[in-house]
VEXDOPA-462632 format. One line per field, with one value per residue (C-alpha): residue in one letter; residue number from 1; x, y, z. Coordinates in steps of 0.25 Angstrom, whole numbers. Example, Ala and Ser with C-alpha at 12.3 -4.5 7.8 and 13.67 -1.06 7.14 Angstrom:
# residues 2
aa	a; s
i	1; 2
xx	49; 55
yy	-18; -4
zz	31; 29
This chain:
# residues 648
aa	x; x; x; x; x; x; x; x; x; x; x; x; x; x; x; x; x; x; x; x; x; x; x; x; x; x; x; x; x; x; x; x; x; x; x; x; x; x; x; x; x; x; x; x; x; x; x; x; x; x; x; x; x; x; x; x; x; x; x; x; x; x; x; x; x; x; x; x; x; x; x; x; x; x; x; x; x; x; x; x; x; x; x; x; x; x; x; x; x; x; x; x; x; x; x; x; x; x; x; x; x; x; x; x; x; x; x; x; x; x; x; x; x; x; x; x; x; x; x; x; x; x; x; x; x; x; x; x; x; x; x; x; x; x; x; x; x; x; x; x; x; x; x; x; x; x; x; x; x; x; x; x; x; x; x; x; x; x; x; x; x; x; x; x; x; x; x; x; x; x; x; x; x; x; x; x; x; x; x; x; x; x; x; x; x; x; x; x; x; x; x; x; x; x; x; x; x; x; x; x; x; x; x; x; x; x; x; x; x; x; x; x; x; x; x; x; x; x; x; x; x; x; x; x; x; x; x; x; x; x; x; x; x; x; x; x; x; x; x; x; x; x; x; x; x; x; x; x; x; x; x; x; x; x; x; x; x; x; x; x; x; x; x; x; x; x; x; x; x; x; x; x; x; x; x; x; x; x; x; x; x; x; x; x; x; x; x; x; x; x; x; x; x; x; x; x; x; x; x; x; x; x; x; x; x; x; x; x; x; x; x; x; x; x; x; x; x; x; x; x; x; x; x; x; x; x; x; x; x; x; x; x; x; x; x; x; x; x; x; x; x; x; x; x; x; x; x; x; x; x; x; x; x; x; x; x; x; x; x; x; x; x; x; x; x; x; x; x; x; x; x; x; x; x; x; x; x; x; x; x; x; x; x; x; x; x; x; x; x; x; x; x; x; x; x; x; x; x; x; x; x; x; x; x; x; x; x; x; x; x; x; x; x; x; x; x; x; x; x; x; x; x; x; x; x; x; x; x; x; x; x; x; x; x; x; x; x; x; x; x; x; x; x; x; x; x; x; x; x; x; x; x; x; x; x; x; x; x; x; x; x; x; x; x; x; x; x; x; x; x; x; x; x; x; x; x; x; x; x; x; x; x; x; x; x; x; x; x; x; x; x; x; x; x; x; x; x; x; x; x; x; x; x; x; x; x; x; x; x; x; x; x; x; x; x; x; x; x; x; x; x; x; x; x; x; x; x; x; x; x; x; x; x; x; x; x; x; x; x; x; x; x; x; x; x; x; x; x; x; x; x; x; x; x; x; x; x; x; x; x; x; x; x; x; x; x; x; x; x; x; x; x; x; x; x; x; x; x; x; x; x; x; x; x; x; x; x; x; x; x; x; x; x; x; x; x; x; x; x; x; x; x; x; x; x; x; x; x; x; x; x; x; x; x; x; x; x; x; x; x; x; x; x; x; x; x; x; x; x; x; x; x; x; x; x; x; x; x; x; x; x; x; x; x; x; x; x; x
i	1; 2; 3; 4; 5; 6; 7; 8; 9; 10; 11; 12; 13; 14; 15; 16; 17; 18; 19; 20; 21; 22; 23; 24; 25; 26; 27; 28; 29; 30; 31; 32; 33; 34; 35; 36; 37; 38; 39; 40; 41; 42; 43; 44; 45; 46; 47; 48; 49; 50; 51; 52; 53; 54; 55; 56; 57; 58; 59; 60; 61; 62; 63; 64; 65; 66; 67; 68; 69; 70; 71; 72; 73; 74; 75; 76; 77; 78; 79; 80; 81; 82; 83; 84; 85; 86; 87; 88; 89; 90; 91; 92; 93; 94; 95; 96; 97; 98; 99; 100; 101; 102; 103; 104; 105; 106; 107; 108; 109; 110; 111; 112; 113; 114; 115; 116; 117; 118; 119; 120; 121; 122; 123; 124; 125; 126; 127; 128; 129; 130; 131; 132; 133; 134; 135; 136; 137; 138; 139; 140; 141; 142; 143; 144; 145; 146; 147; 148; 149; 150; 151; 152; 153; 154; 155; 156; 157; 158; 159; 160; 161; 162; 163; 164; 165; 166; 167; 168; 169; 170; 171; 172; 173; 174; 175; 176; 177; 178; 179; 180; 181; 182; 183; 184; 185; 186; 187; 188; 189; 190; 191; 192; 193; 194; 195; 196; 197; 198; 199; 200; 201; 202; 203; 204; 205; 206; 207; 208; 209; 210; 211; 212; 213; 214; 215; 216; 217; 218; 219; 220; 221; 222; 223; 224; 225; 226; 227; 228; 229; 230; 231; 232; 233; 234; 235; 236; 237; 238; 239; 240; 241; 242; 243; 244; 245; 246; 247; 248; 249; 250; 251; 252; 253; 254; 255; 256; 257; 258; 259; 260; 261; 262; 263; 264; 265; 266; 267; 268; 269; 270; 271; 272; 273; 274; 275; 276; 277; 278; 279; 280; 281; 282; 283; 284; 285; 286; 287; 288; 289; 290; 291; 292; 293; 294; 295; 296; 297; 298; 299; 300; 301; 302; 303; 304; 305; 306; 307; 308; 309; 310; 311; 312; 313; 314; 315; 316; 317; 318; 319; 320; 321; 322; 323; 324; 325; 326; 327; 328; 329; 330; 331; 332; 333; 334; 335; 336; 337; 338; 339; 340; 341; 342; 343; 344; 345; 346; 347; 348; 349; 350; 351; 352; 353; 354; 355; 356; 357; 358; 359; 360; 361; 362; 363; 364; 365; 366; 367; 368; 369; 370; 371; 372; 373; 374; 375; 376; 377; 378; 379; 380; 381; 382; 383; 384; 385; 386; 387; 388; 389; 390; 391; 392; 393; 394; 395; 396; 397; 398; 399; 400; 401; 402; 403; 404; 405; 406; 407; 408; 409; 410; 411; 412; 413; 414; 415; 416; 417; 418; 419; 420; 421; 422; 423; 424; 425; 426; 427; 428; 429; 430; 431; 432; 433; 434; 435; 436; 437; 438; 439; 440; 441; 442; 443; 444; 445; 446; 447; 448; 449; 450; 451; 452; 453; 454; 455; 456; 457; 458; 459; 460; 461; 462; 463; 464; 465; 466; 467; 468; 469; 470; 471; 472; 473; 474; 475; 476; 477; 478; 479; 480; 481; 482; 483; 484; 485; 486; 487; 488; 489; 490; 491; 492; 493; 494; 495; 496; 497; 498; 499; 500; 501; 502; 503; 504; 505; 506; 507; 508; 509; 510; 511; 512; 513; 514; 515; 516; 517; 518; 519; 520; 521; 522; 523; 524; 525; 526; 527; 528; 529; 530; 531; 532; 533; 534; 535; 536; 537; 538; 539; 540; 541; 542; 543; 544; 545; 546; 547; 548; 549; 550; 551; 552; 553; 554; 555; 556; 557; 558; 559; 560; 561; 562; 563; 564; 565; 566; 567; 568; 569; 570; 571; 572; 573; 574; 575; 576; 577; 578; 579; 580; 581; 582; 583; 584; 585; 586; 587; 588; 589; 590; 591; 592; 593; 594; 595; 596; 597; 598; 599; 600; 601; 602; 603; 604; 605; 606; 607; 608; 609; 610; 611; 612; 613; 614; 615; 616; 617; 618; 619; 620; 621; 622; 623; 624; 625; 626; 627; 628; 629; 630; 631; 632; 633; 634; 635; 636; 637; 638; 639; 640; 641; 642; 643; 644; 645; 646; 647; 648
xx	-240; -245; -235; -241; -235; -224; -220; -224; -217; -204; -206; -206; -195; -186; -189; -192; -182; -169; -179; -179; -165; -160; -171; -166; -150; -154; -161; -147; -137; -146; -147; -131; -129; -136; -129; -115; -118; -123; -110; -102; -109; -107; -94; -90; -96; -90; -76; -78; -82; -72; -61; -67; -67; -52; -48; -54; -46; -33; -34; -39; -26; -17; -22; -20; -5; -1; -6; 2; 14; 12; 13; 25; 32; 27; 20; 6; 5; 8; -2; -12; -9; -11; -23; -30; -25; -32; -45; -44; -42; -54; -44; -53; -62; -54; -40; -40; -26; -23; -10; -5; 0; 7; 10; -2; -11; -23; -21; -31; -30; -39; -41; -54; -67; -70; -68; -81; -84; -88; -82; -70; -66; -50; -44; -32; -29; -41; -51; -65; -76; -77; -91; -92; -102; -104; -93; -90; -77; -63; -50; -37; -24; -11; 0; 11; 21; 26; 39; 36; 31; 15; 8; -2; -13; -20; -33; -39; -54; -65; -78; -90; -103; -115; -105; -91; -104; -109; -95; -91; -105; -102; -89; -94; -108; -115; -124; -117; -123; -113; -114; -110; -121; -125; -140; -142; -133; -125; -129; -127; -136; -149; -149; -159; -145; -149; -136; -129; -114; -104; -92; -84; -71; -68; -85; -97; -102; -116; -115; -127; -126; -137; -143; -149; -161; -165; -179; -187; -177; -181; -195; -193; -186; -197; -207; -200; -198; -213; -217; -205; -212; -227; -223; -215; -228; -235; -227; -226; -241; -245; -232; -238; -251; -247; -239; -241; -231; -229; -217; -208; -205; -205; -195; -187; -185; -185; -173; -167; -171; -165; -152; -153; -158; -166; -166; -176; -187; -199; -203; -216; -226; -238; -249; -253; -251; -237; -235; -240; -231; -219; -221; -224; -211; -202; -208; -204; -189; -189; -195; -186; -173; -177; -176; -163; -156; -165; -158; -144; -147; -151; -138; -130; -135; -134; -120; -119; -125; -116; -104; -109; -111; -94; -92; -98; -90; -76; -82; -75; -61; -64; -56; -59; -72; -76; -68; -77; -90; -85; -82; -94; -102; -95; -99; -114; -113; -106; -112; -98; -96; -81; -73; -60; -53; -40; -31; -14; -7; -1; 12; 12; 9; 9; -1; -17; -22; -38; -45; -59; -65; -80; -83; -78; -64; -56; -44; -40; -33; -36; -32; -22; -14; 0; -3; -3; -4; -17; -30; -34; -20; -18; -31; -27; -13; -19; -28; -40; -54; -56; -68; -72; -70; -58; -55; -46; -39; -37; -44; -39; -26; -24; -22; -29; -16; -18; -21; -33; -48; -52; -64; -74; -75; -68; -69; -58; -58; -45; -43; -34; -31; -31; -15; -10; 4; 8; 4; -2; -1; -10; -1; -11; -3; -7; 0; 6; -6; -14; -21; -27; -34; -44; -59; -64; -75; -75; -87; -98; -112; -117; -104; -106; -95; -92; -96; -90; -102; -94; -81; -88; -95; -81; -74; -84; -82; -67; -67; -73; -61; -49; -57; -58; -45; -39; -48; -44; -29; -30; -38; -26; -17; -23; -23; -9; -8; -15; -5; 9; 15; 14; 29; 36; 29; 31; 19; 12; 8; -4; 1; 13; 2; -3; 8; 15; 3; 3; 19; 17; 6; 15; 26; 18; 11; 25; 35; 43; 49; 46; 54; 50; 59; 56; 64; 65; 74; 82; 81; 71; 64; 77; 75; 62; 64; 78; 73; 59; 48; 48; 64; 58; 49; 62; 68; 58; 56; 70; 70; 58; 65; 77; 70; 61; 74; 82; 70; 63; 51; 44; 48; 38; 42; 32; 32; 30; 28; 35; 51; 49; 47; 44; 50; 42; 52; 44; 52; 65; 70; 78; 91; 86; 78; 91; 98; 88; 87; 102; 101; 94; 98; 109; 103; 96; 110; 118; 114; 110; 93; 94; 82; 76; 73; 70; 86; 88; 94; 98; 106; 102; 107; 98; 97; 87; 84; 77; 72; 70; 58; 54; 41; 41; 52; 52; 35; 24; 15; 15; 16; 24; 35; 30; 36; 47; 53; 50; 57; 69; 70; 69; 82; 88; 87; 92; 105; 108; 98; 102; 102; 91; 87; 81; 70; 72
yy	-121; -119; -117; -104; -100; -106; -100; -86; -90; -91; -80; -70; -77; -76; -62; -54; -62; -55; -40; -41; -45; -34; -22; -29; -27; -13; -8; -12; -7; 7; 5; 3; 14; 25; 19; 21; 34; 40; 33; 39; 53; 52; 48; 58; 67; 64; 64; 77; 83; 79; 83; 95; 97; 94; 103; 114; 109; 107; 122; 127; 122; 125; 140; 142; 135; 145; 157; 151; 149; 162; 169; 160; 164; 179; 185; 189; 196; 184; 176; 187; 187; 172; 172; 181; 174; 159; 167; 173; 162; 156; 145; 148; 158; 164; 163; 165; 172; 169; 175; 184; 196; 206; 221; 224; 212; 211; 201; 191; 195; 184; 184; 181; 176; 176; 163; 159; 155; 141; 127; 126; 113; 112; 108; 101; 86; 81; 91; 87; 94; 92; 95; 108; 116; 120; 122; 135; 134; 123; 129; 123; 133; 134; 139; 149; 150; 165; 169; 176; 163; 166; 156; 161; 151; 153; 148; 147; 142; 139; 144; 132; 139; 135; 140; 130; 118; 121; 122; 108; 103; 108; 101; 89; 89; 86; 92; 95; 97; 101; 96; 104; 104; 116; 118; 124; 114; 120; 114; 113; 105; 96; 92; 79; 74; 58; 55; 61; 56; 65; 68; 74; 74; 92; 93; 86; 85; 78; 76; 72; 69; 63; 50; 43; 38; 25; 24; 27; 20; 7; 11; 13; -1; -8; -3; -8; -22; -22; -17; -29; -37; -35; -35; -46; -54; -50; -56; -69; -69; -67; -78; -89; -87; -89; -102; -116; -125; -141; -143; -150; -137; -129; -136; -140; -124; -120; -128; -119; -107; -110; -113; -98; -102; -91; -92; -105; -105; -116; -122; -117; -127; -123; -115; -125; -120; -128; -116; -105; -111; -109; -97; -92; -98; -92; -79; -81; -85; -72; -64; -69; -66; -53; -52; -57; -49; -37; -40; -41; -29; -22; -31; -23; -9; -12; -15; -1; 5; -3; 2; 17; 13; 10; 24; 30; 25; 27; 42; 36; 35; 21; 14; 1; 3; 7; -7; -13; -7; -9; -22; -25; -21; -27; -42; -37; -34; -46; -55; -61; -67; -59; -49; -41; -27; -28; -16; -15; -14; -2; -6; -17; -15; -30; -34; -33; -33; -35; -21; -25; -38; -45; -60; -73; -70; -83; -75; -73; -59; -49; -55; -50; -55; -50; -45; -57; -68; -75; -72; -58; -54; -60; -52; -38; -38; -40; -29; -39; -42; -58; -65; -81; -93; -96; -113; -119; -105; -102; -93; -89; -95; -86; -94; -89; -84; -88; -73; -70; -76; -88; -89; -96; -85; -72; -58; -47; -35; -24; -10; 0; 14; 26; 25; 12; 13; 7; 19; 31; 45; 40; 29; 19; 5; -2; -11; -10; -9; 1; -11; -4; -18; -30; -32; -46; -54; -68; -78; -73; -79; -91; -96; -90; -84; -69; -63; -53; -43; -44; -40; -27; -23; -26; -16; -6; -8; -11; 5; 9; 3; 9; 24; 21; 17; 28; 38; 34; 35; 50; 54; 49; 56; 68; 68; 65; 77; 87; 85; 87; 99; 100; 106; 98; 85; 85; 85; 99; 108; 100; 86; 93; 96; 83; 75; 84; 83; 68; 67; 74; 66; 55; 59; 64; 49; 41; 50; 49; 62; 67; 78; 89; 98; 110; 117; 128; 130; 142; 156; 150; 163; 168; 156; 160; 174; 170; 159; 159; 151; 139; 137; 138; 127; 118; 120; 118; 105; 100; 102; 95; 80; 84; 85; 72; 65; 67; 62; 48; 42; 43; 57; 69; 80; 92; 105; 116; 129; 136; 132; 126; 111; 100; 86; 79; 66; 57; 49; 59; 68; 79; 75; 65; 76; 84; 75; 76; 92; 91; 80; 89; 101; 95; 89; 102; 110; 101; 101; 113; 112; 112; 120; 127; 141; 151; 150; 135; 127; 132; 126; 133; 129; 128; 125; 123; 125; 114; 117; 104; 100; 88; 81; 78; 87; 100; 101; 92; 97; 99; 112; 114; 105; 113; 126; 119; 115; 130; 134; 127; 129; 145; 141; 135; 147; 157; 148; 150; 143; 130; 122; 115; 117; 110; 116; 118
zz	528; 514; 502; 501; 514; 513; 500; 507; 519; 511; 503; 514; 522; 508; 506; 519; 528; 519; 520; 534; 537; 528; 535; 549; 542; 537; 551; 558; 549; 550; 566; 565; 556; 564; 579; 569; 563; 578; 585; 575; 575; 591; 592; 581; 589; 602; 596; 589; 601; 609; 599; 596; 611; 612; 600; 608; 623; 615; 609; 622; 629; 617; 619; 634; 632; 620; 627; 639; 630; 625; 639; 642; 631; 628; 640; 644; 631; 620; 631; 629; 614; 613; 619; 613; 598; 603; 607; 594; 587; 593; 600; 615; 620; 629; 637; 653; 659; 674; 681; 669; 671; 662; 659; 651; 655; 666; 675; 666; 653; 647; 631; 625; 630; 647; 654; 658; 671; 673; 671; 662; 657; 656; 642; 649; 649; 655; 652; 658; 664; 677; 680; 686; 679; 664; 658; 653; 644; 640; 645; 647; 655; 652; 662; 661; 673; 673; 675; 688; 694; 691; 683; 670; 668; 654; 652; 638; 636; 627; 631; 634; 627; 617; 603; 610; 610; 596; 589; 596; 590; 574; 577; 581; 573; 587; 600; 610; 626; 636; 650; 658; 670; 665; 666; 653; 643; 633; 622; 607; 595; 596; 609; 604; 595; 593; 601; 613; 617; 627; 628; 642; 637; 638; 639; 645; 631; 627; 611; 602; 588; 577; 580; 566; 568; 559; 565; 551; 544; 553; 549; 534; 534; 541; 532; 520; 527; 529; 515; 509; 520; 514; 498; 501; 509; 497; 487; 494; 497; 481; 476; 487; 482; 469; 469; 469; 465; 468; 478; 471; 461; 472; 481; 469; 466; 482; 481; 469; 476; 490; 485; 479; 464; 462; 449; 448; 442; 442; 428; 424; 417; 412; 420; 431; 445; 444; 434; 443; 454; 445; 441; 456; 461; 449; 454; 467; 463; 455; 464; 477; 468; 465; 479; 483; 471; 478; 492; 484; 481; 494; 500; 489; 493; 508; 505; 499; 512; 521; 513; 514; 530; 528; 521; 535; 544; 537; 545; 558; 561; 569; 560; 568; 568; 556; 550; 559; 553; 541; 543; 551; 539; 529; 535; 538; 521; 516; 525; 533; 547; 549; 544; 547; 541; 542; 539; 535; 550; 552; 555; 546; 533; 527; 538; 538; 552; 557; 560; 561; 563; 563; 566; 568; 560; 568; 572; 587; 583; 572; 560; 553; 540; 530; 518; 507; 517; 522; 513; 519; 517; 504; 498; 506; 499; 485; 488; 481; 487; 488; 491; 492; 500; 510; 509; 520; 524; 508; 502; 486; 488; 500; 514; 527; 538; 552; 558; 548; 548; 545; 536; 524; 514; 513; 505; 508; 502; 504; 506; 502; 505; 495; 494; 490; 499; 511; 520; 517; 522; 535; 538; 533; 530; 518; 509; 496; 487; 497; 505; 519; 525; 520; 522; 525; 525; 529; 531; 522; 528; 527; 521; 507; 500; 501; 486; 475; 480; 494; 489; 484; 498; 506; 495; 501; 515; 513; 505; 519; 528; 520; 520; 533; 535; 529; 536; 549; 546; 537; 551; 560; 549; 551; 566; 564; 556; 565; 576; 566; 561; 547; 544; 554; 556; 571; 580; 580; 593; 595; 598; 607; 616; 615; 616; 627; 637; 636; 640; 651; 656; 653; 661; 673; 672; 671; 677; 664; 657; 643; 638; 629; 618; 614; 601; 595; 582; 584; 575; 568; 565; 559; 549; 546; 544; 536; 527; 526; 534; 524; 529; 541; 540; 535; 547; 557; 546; 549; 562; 565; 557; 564; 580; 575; 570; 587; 595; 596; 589; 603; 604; 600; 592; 590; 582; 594; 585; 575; 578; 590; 592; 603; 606; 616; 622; 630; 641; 639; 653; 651; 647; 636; 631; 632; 623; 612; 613; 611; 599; 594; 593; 588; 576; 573; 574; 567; 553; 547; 540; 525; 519; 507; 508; 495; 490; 490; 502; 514; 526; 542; 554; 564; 579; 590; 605; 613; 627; 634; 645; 654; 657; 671; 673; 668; 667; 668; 658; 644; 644; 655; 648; 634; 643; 649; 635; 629; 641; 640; 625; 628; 637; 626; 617; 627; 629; 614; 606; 599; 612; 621; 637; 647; 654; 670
């Protein structure tokens, strides 16, 4: 081969081998961001969907159960009245009475819209479609045993039509199909969506979202391969044509250049072809360091991108997957062999433990370290990024522990919350300077050390793990929040419902009883009207730390409505749920509740009545054990008040 092909040769190899790598990187990093972003619209979706689908059930149900409440407590009239107020309200279409009679009433007094005719699918505890025909509505039934021995069955729907499909569909920013064996689907949206999951949990439900399609982005970058390609052909072809030069200068400087001196430059004498051949390959050397300071640059900007790609998936609340990502991508930018996140454990507040891990990290467990001790834990309780080189396990005077990775090089950068104490309002834990975790790098390629440049891109990814962090636990927060009271603390209406239908199916499954309080503070509409609702809400304040203060940690207490509370005992018969109905009403008697009213402070001596009820005794359901406590605790106010009842 002629020196003029081989200096082509070279040339080509030097410049398009690092253009096609990076357009090969670039067409997967597009090709793994489209396949994220169309998972995460699906899943997104799917969830929404469901949820939304949920929400809907669980208000369906809790209408039919207040407007049976309603009739229990009220007649046929406050039934009526109650019905009528949650179609109103828009809460369902329509309420269904079956075996209510009354003075004034028609046999079927139904409220709202007419129960079509069709498949319903039952909003109870396992609410599926069965498959028999298009479904026409959601329902769910709640009974009411009348005093005369009939039963009244309530039956509150939401009607199955083309407007129910389209609000779901804003809800969830996706196009729904219903299938339902119908011969004319009920549909909603572009039925060509790029991407179609389902969903069967309350509906047969087929849900398409957008699916991106990089196609001419593939294209654009192959075109602008070729046309680097063909400049780059080009510009070899005209430098080989040009040059000349004896071998030893050329090895001599080849030499330079290999080991990275691109700085050298060949001696130029006179105007001979040794001169021409100088002046040739000192071109080249320029020309091929522009280039690489050109590929820095793209490196750098690509490292921008790759950090935005990090400010997209902090959108999850996968907290474990998105360290993942995160750390996935941080390795592919800085060029490393393994990686972990590790984050502040939850119970233990000096100790960082692995959340995310990637390569060959030389621990059998998930590595986890004390803050100060070992070299991760060292640089996490300074809060400092570190960077360099790990000799013989030490690495800045900081020893290697046994239960973290073993490595060659090392850059570390921590992460901290937006409040620097040791657990913020979302329970995150975090150590005295506001340290959440640790990123880190081990293994750079090749065996080069990791650089000052790197430090910089981990601060990036390391800013996406802590919003993400944090995201995760103000959303858990808020969940939290959705299913309390706000004046009382105790769990709200919501998650009595919840937690009631789970202990009964406990009990039913093991044969082991649960026992249920419910309290009502006596004469409290008198303190309302006597002192003013806001002494009314001190009370109701004071009772609640006083009922938390008699029952166990296990034990859940729950805010009912108005004065009236809930205790739910799990593994308790009736006479231990006895004994704490007496404990405490005692405590509620016994000391009179100190409040502030518009005349200063103010001692009132209150009391309560507690009916008491029995899983697996008294009732098998939740809301048969719901009725049974009510009953009993109407016992106990007709015997005098300030005393409690078991149900019979």
């Amino acid at each position: 081969m002629s020196l003029r092909s081989r200096l082509t040769t070279a040339f080509l190899v030097v410049v398009l081998g690092p253009v096609l790598v990076g357009a090969v990187f670039v067409a997967a990093v597009m090709s793994h961001l489209a396949d994220s972003r169309g998972d995460a619209l699906a899943s997104s979706a799917v969830t929404t969907v469901d949820s939304t689908l949920g929400t809907i059930c669980e208000r369906i149900q809790a209408s039919a159960a207040v407007v049976a409440l309603s009739h229990s407590s009220g007649g046929s009239a406050d039934a009526i009245d109650m019905a009528q107020l949650v179609v109103d309200r828009r809460v369902v279409d329509g309420v269904v009475f079956t075996g209510l009679q009354d003075a004034g009433a028609t046999p079927s007094p139904d409220v709202g819209a007419e129960a079509p005719d069709g498949a319903w699918v039952d909003c109870g505890e396992a609410a599926a479609y069965a498959g028999a025909g298009p479904i026409v509505a959601l329902g769910a039934q709640a009974e009411v045993q009348n005093a005369d021995g009939t039963v009244s069955v309530f039956s509150a729907f939401r009607v199955v039509d083309r407007g129910f499909l389209d609000r779901i569909a804003n809800v969830a920013d996706a196009d729904l199909v219903l299938l339902d064996g119908r011969s004319d689907r009920l549909q909603v949206g572009d039925v060509d969506a790029g991407r179609w999951d389902a969903t069967d949990a309350f509906l047969p439900l087929h849900i398409g979202t957008v699916a991106t399609n990089v196609t001419p982005m593939y294209w654009t970058l192959a075109a602008m391969v070729f046309v680097s390609g063909l400049c780059a052909m080009g510009l070899a072809a005209w430098l080989a044509r040009s040059t000349t030069r004896p071998l030893h200068e050329l090895a001599a400087a080849a030499e330079r250049v290999s080991e990275g001196d691109l700085d050298v430059r060949v001696p130029v004498h006179g105007r001979d072809e040794v001169a021409h051949l100088a002046l040739a390959f000192n071109r080249m050397t320029a020309q091929t360091q522009a280039y690489v300071n050109a590929l820095t640059a793209s490196r750098d900007q690509m490292r921008g991108q790759l950090g935005r790609l990090g400010q997209t998936l902090t959108a999850t609340l996968d907290l474990d997957r998105i360290l993942e990502v995160i750390l996935d991508t941080a390795m592919v930018t800085a060029g490393a062999e393994a990686g972990v996140v590790m984050l502040v454990d939850v119970d233990d507040a000096d100790q960082l433990r692995q959340r995310a891990g990637e390569g060959d990290l030389g621990v059998a467990q998930p590595a986890t370290i004390r803050l100060g001790e070992g070299i991760v834990g060292s640089i996490a309780a300074s809060g400092a990024p570190a960077h360099g080189r790990i000799v013989d396990g030490v690495f800045d005077g900081r020893r290697r522990a046994d239960t973290e990775p073993d490595a060659r090089t090392i850059v570390a950068v921590p992460f901290e919350g937006r409040a620097p104490a040791e657990t913020d309002e979302a329970g995150a834990p975090r150590t005295e300077s506001g340290v959440l975790g640790v990123l880190v790098l081990y293994n750079r390629i090749a065996g080069d050390d990791f650089e000052p440049g790197d430090v910089d891109t981990l601060r990036t990814f390391a800013g996406q793990a802590s919003v993400a962090v944090e995201n995760v636990l103000l959303h858990r927060q808020a969940q939290r929040l959705s299913l309390t009271d706000p004046l009382t603390g105790l769990w709200n209406y919501r998650f009595m419902q919840t937690s009631l239908r789970r202990e009964a199916e406990r009990a039913r499954r093991y044969q082991r009883p649960s026992a249920l309080l419910a309290i009502d503070l006596d004469r409290f509409k008198s303190v309302n009207d006597t002192y003013g609702h806001p002494v009314g809400d001190q009370v109701l304040t004071e009772l609640a730390r006083r009922i938390t203060g008699q029952i166990r940690e296990v034990d859940l207490a729950f805010r009912h409505g108005g004065e009236e509370f809930m205790v739910l005992l799990p593994e308790t018969d009736a006479d231990g749920a006895s004994a704490v109905a007496e404990r405490l009403g005692r405590s509620v008697a016994a000391r009179p509740f100190k409040v502030n009213d518009a005349s200063g402070g103010r001692e009132l001596r209150v009391t309560v009545s507690i009916g008491v009820a029995v899983l697996g005794e008294h009732a098998d359901t939740a809301n048969d054990v719901l009725a049974a406590a009510d009953e009993a605790l109407y016992a106990a106010k007709a015997a005098g008040r300030d005393t409690w009842r078991v149900a019979v």
